[in-house]
C-alpha positions in Angstrom: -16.3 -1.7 18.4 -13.5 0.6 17.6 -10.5 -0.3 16.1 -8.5 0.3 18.4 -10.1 -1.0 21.1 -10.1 -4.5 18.9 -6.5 -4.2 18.4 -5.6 -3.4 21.9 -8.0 -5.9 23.6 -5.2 -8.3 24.8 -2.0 -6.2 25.1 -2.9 -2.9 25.9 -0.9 -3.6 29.3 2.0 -5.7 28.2 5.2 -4.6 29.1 6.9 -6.3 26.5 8.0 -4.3 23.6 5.9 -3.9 20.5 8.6 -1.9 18.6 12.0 -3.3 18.9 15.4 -2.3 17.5 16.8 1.2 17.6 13.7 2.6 18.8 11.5 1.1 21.0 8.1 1.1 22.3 5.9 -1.2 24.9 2.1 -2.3 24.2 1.2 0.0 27.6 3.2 3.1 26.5 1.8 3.1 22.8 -1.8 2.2 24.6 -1.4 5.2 27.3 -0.1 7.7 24.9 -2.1 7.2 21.9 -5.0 7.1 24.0 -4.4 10.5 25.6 -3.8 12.2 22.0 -7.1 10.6 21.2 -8.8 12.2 24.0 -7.2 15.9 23.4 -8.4 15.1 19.4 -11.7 14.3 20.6 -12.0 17.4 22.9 -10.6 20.2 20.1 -12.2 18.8 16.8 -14.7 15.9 18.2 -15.4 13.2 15.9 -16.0 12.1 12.3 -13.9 14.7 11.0 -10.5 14.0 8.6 -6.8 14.4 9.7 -3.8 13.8 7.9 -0.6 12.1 8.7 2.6 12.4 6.7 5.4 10.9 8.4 7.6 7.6 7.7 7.5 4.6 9.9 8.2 6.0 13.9 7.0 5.9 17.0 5.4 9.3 16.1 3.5 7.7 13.1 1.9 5.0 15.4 0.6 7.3 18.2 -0.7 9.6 16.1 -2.6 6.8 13.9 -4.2 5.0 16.3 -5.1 8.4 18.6 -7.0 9.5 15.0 -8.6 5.9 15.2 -9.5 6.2 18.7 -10.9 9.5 19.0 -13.3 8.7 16.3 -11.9 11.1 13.2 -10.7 9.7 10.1 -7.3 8.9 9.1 -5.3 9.6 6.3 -2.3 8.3 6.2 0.0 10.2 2.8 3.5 9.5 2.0 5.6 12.2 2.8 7.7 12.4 -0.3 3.9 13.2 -1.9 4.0 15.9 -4.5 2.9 19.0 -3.3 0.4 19.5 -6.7 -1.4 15.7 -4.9 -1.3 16.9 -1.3 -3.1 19.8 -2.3 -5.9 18.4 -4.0 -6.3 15.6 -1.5 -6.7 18.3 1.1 -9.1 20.1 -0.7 -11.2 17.2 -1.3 -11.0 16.1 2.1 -11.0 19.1 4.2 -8.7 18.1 7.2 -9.1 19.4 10.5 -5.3 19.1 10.9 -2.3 17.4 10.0 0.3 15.3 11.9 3.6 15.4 10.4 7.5 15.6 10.8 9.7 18.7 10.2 11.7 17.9 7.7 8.3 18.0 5.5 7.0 21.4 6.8 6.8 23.7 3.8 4.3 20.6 2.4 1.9 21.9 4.9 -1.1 22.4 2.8 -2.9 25.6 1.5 -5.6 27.2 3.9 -5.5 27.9 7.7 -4.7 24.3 8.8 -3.1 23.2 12.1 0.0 21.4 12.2 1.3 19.3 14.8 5.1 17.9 15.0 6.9 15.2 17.0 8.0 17.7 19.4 4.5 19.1 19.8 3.3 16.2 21.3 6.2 15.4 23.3 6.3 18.9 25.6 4.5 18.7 28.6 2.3 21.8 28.1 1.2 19.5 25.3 0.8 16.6 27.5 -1.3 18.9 30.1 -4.4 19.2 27.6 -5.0 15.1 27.3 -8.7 14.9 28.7 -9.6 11.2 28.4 -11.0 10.0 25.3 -14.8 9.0 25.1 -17.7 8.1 22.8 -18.5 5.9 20.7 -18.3 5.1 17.1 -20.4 2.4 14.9 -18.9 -0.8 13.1 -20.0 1.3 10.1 -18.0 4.4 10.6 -15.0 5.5 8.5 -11.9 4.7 10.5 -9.3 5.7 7.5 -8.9 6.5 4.1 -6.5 5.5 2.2 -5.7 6.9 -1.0 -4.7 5.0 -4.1 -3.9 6.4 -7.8 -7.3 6.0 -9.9 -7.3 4.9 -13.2 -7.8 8.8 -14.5 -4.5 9.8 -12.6 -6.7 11.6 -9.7 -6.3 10.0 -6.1 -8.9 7.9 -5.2 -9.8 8.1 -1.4 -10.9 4.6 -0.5 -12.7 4.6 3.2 -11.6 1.8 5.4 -14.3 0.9 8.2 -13.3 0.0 11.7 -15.1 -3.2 11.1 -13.3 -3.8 7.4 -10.4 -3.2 9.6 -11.1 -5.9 12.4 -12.2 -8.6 9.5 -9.0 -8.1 7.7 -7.3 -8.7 10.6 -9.1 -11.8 12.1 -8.6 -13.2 8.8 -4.7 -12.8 8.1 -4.1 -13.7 12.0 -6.1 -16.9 11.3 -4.4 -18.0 7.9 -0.9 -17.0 9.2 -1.4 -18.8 12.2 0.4 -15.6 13.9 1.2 -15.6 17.9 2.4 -13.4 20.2 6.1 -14.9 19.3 5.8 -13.4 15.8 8.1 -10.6 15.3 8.1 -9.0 11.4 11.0 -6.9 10.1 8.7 -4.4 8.4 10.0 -2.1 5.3 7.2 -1.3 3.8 5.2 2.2 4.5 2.5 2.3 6.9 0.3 4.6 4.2 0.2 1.3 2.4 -2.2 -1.0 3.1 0.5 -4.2 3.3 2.0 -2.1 5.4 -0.7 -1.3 7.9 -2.0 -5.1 7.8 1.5 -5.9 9.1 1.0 -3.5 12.1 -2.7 -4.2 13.0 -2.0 -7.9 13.3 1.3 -8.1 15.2 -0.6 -5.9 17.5 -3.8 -7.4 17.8 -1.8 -11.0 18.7 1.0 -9.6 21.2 3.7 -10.3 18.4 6.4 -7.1 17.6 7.8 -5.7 14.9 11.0 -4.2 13.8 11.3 -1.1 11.4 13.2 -0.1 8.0 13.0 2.6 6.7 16.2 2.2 4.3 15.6 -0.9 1.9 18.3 0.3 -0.7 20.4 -0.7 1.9 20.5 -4.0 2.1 23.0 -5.2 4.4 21.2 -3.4 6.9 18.2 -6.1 5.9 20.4 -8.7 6.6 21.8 -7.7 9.7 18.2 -6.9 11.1 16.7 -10.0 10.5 19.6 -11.5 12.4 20.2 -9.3 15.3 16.5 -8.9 16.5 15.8 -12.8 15.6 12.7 -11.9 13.0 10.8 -14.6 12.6 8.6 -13.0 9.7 9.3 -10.6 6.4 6.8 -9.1 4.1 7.6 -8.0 0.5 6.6 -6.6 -2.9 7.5 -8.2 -6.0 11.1 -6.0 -6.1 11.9 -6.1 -3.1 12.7 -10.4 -3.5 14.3 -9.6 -6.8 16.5 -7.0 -5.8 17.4 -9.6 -2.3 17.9 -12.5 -4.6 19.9 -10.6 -7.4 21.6 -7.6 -6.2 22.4 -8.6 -2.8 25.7 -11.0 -2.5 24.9 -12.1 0.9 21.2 -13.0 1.0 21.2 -16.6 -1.0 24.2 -17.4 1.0 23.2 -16.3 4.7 21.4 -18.6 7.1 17.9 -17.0 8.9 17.7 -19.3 12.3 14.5 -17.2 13.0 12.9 -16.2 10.0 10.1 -18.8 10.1 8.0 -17.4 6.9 8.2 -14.3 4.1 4.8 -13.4 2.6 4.8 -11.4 -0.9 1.7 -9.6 -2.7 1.5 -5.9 -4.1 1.7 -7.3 -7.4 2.8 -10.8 -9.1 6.3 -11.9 -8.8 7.6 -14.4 -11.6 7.9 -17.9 -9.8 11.4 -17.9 -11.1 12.4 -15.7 -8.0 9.8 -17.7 -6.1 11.7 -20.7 -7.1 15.2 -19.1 -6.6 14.2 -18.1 -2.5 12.9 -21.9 -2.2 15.9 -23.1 -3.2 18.2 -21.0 -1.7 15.7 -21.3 1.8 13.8 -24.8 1.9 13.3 -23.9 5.6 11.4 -20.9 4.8 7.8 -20.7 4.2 7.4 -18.5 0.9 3.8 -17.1 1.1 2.1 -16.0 -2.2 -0.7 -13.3 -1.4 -3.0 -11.1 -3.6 -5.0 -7.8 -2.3 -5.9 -4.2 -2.6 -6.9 -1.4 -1.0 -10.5 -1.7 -1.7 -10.3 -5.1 0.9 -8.6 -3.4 3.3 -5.8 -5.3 2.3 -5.8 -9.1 1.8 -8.3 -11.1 -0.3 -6.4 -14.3 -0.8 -3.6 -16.7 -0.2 -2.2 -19.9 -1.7 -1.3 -22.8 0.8 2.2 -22.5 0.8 2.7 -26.7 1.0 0.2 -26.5 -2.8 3.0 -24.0 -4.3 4.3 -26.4 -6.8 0.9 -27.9 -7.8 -0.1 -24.8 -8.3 2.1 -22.4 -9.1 1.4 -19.0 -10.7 -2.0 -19.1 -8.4 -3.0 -16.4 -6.3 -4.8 -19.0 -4.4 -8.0 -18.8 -3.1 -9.9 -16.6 -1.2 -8.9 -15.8 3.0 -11.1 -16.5 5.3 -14.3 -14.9 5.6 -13.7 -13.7 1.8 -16.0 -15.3 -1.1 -13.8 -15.0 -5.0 -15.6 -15.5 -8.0 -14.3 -15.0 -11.4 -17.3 -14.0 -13.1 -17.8 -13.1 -17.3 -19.2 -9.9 -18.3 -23.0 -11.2 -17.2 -21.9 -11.6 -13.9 -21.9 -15.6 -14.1 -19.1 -17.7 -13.4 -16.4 -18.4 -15.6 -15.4 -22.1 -16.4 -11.9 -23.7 -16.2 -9.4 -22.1 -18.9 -12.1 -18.6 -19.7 -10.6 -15.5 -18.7 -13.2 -13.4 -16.4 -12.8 -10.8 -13.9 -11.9 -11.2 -10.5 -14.8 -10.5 -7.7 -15.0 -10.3 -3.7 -17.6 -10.5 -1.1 -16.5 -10.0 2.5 -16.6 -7.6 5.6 -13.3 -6.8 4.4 -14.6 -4.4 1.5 -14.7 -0.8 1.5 -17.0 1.3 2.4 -16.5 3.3 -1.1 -14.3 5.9 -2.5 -14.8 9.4 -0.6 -16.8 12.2 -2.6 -17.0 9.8 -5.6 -20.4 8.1 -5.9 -20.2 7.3 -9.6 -16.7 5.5 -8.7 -17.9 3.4 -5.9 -21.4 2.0 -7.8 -18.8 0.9 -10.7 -16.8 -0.7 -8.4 -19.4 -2.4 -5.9 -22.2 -4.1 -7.5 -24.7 -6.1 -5.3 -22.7 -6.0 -2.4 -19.6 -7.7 -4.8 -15.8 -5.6 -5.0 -15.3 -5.7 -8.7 -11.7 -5.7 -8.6 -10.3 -4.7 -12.5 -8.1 -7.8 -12.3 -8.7 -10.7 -15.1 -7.9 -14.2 -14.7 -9.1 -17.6 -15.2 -9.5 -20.8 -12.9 -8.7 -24.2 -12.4 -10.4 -27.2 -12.1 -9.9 -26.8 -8.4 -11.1 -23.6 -7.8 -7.9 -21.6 -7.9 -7.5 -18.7 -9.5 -4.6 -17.2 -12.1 -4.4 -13.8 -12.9 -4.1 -13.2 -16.6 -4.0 -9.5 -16.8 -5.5 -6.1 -15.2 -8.5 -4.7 -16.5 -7.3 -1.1 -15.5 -5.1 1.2 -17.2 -2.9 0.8 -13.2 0.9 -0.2 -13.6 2.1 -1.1 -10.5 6.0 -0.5 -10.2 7.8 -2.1 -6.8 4.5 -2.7 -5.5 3.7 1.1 -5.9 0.0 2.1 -8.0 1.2 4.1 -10.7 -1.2 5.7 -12.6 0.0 6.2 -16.3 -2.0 9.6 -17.1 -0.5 11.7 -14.6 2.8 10.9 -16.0 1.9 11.6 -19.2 0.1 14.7 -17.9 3.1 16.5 -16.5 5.6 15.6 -19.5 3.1 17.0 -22.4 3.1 20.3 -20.3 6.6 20.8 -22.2 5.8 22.8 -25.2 8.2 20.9 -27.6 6.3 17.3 -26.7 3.5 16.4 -29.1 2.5 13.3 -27.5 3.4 10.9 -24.7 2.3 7.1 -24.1 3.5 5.9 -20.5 3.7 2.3 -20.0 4.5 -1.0 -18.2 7.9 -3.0 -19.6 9.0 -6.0 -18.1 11.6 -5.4 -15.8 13.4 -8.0 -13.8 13.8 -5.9 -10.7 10.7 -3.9 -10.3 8.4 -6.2 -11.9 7.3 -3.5 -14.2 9.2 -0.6 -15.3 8.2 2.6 -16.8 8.5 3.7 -20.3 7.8 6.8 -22.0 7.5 7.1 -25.9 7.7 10.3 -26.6 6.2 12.5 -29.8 8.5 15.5 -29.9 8.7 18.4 -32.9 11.4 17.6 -35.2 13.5 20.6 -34.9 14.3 19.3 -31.8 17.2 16.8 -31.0 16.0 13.4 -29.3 18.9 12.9 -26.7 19.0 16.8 -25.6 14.8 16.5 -25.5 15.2 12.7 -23.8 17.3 14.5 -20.5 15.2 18.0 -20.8 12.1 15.2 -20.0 14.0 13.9 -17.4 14.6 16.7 -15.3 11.3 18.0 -15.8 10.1 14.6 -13.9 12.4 14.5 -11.4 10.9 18.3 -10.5 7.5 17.1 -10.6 7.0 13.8 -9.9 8.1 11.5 -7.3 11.1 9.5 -8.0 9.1 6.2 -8.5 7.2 8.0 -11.5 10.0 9.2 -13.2 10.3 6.7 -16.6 13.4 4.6 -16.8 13.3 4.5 -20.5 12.6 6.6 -23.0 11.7 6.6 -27.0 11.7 9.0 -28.6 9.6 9.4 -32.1 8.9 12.3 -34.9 5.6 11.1 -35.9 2.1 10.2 -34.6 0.5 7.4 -36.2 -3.3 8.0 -35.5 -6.3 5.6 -36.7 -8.9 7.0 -39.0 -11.3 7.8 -35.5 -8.3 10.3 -34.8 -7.6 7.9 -31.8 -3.9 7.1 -31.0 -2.3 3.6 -32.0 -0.3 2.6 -29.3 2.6 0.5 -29.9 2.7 2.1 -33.5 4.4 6.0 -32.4 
């Protein structure tokens, strides 16, 4: 079954409003119009071939995703503040048929004779006029999406979603979350994310609605949307609880009527901010998640009411998902031995596009080897100790330390640069750059030259918070670089 015929099964002819707030949007419009840019896909490019779609969260963002899903093609969602350097080499890798995408991104469009098509493109009615109806059919099996995620060498990986990864990830969340068609979730994070997208399959697949923003820094506007479109569900990365519970005045102190549950993954936040939302919210269910990309999105959950017993876990797996933590043979760890983190499920990737070599490391005997390390307890629950790969992950964003590192030695003063994660109680993990620079150049003026170098090249997530800079490269006797010893 397609995708979007799974996720459309119940509701395709509601009334009722799907989006809600200053835009809005009813199950039977987003069914009828998506379904119509599906069938004028399916007639100009037919099926199995890439598209890309750069836009924020919008009405425009949803009918163009699911017409890509329907018509059989392959979507790939990008953030539109990519650098144009990444959306380059993804599109040469991938060789789109077309993109979707908004204006105010239009000199991104990418190198070669690709066709570009804009809000107001699909909204004339000459546009309208070439909908034929969408048919065919598509296999469980076939490539739905790819979603792309920094690798570990600082080049995107592309991992392929299936449409039935998609439908198992979706059963499975629905089912643990006990979600209805009275759910509504304030959503803030970006449908190119995978959180983000499990947010919007689910509430559609159940009848529920959701509520968009785009503009977290914001925060009163948080606040005041929870409230004035009654929100009975939130969903977070690590920073965005941190920033609500310590930069916010208001949050702590405000009362939710509606706001039933909050659910958290994209990274581990420190249960002293777990703690500090209990205690300012005991009638709020605080949901502790863990995923990635390579499941689609979720792998596991911890029972809310075990919190407290059990605090720190990531739970254990969702359902229809098998966790092990296995040592390097492949057997299972015991209580208190650190291992890595494995997953079994429908829910697992196809692979990563064009990269055989990545997907055999990664999925061994039908197992996701995740990178993650952790240990268990005598009851089955796992802890995550630490990540195997060289990934930081900064507000919930995949930051890959190499490209970073990459763009700042292409300054001809730097001698060496070593990116990495530092505690920081508002993203979770903060970057910081040490810097190897000649020493007939001064620190500060070199520490700002750095930073502007960045902030052309990189997107603003990437650019280091902190910098040190050093005169001298302590190296071992293999020539290798000692980190930690600059």
């Amino acid at each position: 079954m397609n995708a979007f015929d799974y996720f459309f099964e119940k509701t395709s002819q509601l009334e009722k409003p799907f989006l809600v707030g200053k835009e809005t949007l009813s199950f039977r419009e987003l069914y009828s119009s998506s379904l119509a840019l599906a069938g004028y896909l399916r007639k100009e490019f037919g099926q199995n071939k890439n598209i890309l779609l750069l836009s924020v969260n919008n009405p425009f963002f949803l009918k163009a995703y699911f017409a890509i899903i329907k018509s059989g093609n392959v979507c790939i969602p990008l953030d539109p503040n990519i650098e144009k350097d990444n959306l380059d080499y993804i599109s040469r890798l991938t060789e789109p048929v077309m993109i979707f995408m908004t204006r105010d991104i239009e000199k991104k469009i990418p190198e070669g004779n690709i066709k570009a098509i804009f809000p107001d493109t699909i909204g004339s009615e000459e546009f309208k006029s070439s909908f034929p109806e969408a048919t065919g059919t598509e296999s469980d099996e076939d490539c739905a999406e790819i979603i792309f995620t920094s690798g570990s060498t600082g080049i995107p990986k592309g991992v392929m979603i299936s449409h039935k990864n998609l439908r198992a990830n979706t059963e499975s969340i629905i089912t643990y979350l006990k979600l209805t068609e009275n759910d509504r979730m304030l959503v803030v994070l970006p449908f190119y994310y995978c959180y983000g997208l499990s947010l919007l399959h689910t509430h559609l697949r159940v009848g529920g609605s959701i509520v968009l923003n785009n503009s977290f820094i914001f925060l009163g506007s948080i606040i005041n949307n929870l409230l004035e479109y009654k929100c009975t569900g939130f969903a977070g990365v690590p920073s965005h609880y941190q920033i609500l519970l310590r930069k916010s005045d208001n949050f702590k102190t405000t009362r939710f009527p509606d706001l039933k549950y909050v659910t958290q993954a994209g990274g581990k936040l420190a249960p002293i901010f777990i703690d500090e939302f209990r205690s300012s919210h005991p009638e709020i269910t605080f949901i502790v998640m863990y995923g990635q990309t390579e499941a689609t999105a979720r792998l596991s959950y911890l029972p809310p009411e075990l919190y407290e017993a059990k605090k720190g876990s990531m739970g254990k797996g969702i359902p229809g998902v098998e966790l092990r933590v296995v040592n390097e043979k492949g057997r299972p760890i015991k209580p208190g031995e650190i291992g890595e983190v494995i997953a079994r499920g429908d829910n697992i990737m196809l692979g990563y596009f064009r990269d055989e070599e990545g997907t055999k490391n990664a999925i061994r005997d039908g197992w996701l080897y995740t990178g993650d390390l952790g240990t268990v307890d005598q009851d089955g629950y796992i802890f995550l100790t630490a990540r195997k790969k060289e990934i930081i992950k900064v507000g919930g964003k995949r930051i890959s330390p190499k490209e970073i590192e990459a763009v700042i030695l292409e300054l001809p003063e730097v001698v060496d640069c070593t990116i990495e994660g530092i505690e920081d109680q508002l993203l979770g993990e903060a970057l910081k750059a040490t810097v190897v620079v000649r020493g007939d150049n001064g620190k500060d003026m070199m520490a700002e030259r750095i930073k502007e170098h960045c902030a052309k090249h990189l997107a603003l997530y990437k650019v280091p918070q902190v910098f040190e800079m050093k005169e001298q490269l302590v190296i071992s006797a293999t020539g290798k670089k000692i980190k930690g010893k600059l």
